[in-house]
MILO-869701 format. One line per field, with one value per residue (C-alpha): x, y, z; residue number from 1. Coordinates in steps of 0.1 Angstrom, whole numbers, plus 5000, padded with zeros to 4 digits. Example, Ala and Ser with C-alpha at 12.3 -4.5 7.8 and 13.67 -1.06 7.14 Angstrom:
BEGIN
X <- (5123 / 5137)
Y <- (4955 / 4989)
Z <- (5078 / 5071)
seq <- (1 / 2)
//
This chain:
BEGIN
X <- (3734 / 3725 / 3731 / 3699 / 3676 / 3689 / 3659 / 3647 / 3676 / 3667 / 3625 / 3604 / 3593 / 3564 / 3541 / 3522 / 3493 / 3496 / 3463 / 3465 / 3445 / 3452 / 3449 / 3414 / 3403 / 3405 / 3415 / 3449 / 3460 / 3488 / 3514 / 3547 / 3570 / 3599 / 3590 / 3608 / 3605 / 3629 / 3629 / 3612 / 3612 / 3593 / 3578 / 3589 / 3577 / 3593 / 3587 / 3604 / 3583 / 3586 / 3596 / 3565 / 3542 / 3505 / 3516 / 3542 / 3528 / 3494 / 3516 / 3539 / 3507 / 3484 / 3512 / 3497 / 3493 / 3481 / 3500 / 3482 / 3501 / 3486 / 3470 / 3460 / 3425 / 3422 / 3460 / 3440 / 3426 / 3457 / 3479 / 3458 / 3457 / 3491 / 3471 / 3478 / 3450 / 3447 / 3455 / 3416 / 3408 / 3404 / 3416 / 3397 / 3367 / 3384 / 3392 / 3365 / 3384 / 3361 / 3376 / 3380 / 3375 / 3410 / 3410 / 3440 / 3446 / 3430 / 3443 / 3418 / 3429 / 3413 / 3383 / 3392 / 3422 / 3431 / 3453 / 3455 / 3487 / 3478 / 3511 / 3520 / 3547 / 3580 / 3607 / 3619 / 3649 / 3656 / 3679 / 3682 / 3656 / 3635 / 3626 / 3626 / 3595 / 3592 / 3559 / 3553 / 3534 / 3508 / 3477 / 3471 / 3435 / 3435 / 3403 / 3396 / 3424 / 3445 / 3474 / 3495 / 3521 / 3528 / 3525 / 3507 / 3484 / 3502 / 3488 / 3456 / 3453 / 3487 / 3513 / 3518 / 3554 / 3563 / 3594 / 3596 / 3577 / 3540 / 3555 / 3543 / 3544 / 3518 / 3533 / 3513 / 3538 / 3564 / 3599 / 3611 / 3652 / 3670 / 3698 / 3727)
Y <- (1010 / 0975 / 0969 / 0946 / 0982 / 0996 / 0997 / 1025 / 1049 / 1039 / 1058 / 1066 / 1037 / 1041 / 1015 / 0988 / 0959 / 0929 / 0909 / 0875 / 0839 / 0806 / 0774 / 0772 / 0811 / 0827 / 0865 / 0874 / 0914 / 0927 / 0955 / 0958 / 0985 / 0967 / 0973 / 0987 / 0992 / 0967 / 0971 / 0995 / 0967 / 0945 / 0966 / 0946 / 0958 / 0936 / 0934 / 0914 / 0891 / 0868 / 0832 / 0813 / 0850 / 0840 / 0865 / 0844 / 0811 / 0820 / 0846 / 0804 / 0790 / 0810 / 0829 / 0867 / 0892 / 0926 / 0957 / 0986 / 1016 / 1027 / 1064 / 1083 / 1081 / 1039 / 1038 / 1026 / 0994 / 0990 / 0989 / 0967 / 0941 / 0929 / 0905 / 0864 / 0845 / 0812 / 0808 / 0801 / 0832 / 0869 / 0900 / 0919 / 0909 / 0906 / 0945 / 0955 / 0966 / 0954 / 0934 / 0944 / 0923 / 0924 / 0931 / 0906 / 0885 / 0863 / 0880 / 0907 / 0945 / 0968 / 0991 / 1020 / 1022 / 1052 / 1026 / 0989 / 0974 / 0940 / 0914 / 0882 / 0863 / 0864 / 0854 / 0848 / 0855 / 0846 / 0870 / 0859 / 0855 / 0872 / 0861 / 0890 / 0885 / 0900 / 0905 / 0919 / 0946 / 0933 / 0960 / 0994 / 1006 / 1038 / 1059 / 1093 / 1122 / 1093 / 1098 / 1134 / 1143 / 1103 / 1097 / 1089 / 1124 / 1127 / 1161 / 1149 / 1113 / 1115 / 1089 / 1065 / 1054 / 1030 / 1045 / 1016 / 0999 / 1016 / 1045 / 1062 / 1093 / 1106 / 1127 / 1152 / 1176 / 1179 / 1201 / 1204 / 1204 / 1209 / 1185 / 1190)
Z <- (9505 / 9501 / 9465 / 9461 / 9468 / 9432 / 9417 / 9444 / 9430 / 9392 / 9396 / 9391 / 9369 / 9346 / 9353 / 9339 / 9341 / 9324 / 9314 / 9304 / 9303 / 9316 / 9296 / 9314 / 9301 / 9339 / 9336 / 9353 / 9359 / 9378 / 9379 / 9368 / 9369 / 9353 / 9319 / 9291 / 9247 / 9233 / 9197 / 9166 / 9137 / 9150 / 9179 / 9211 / 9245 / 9274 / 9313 / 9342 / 9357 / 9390 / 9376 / 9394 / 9386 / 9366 / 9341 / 9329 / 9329 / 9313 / 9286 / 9280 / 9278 / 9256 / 9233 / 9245 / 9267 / 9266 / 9285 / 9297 / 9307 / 9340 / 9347 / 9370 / 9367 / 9376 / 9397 / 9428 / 9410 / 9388 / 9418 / 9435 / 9412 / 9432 / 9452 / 9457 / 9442 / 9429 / 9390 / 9388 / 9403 / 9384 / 9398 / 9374 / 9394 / 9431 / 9424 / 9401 / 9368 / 9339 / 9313 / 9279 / 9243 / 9222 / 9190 / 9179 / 9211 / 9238 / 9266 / 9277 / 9280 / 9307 / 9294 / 9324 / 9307 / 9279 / 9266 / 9259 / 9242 / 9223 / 9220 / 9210 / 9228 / 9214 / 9237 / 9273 / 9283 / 9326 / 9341 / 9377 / 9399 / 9374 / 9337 / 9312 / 9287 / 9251 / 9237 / 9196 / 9194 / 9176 / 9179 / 9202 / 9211 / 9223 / 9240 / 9222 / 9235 / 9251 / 9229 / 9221 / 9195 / 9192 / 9228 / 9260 / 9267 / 9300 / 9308 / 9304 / 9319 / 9343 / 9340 / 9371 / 9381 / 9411 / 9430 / 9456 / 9479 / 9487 / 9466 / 9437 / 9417 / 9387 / 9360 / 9345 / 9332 / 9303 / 9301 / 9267 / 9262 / 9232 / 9225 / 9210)
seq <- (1 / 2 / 3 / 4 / 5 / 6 / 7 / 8 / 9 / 10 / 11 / 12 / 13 / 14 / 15 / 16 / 17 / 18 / 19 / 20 / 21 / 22 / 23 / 24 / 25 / 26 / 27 / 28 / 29 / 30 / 31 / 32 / 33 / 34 / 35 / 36 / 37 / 38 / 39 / 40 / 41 / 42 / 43 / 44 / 45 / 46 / 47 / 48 / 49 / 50 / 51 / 52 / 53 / 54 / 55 / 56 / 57 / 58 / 59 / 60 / 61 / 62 / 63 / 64 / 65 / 66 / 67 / 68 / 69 / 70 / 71 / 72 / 73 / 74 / 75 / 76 / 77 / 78 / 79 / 80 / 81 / 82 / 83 / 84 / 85 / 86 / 87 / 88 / 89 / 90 / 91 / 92 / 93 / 94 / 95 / 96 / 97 / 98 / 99 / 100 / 101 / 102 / 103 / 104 / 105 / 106 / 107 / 108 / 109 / 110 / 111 / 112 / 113 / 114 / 115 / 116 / 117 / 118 / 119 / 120 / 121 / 122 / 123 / 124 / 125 / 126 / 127 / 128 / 129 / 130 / 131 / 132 / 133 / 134 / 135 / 136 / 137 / 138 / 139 / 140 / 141 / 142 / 143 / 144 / 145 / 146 / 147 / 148 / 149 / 150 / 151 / 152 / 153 / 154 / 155 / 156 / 157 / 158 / 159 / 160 / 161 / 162 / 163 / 164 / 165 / 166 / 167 / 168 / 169 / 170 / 171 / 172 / 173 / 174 / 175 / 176 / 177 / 178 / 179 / 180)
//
């Protein structure tokens, strides 16, 4: 197996949109699947994004962004959002996701979504052709029965992850295992 198609044996991925703003306040959206928690104290989320990707540039630019854990009920639009448009161009409107007012950043969350994840730029890190961003955690707005126990309700709303390609999978159930 060509060594450069690992990412298909490490999936399903949960995945994510990231909303940000340019310099000139256009709306940006797109998905990532690349995305990981970095840190508890401060809470630090990071994602891999393209080097030449909007998301990047306009998170640089601004000092935000706002990450929005996809679900089942807007995948279709979420997924979407991985279109090529001009940096003065918004996907929110080329796809029809309505943009959301944050609470603590610029950047605009996505108000389909259960879940909207506010950050602040932190740090940047480029790992080949990729560069690994770090956002703080800096506020969480959550709809009414979006969140169980501490996390995402993914009974309820049905968590998307990208496996590879056109590929994806929604998770709606849990298996409890004791460790130890």
């Amino acid at each position: 197996m060509d060594p450069k198609k690992f990412y298909g044996l490490i999936s399903p991925r949960p995945t994510v949109c990231v909303s940000t703003l340019s310099p000139d306040g256009n709306s940006n959206i797109g998905p990532y699947s690349f995305v990981s928690p970095v840190s508890f104290n401060p809470p630090l989320i990071g994602i891999s994004a393209g080097k030449s990707k909007d998301t990047l540039l306009n998170a640089r630019d601004t000092g935000d962004f706002v990450i929005v854990p996809l679900t089942e009920s807007w995948m279709d639009k979420g997924i979407r959002s991985e279109i090529s448009l001009p940096r003065d161009k918004s996907e929110f409107k080329k796809i029809g996701l309505t943009e959301k007012k944050s609470r603590e950043v610029k950047s605009p969350g996505v108000e389909e979504a259960p879940v909207n994840i506010e950050c602040e730029y932190w740090d940047e890190l480029e790992a080949g052709d990729h560069v690994w961003l770090v956002g703080k955690i800096v506020h969480i707005d959550t709809k009414k029965d979006a969140v169980k126990n501490g996390r995402l309700n993914i009974e309820k709303l049905g968590s998307v992850c990208h496996i590879m390609g056109e590929e994806f999978c929604v998770s709606d159930q849990i298996k409890r295992i004791k460790r130890g």
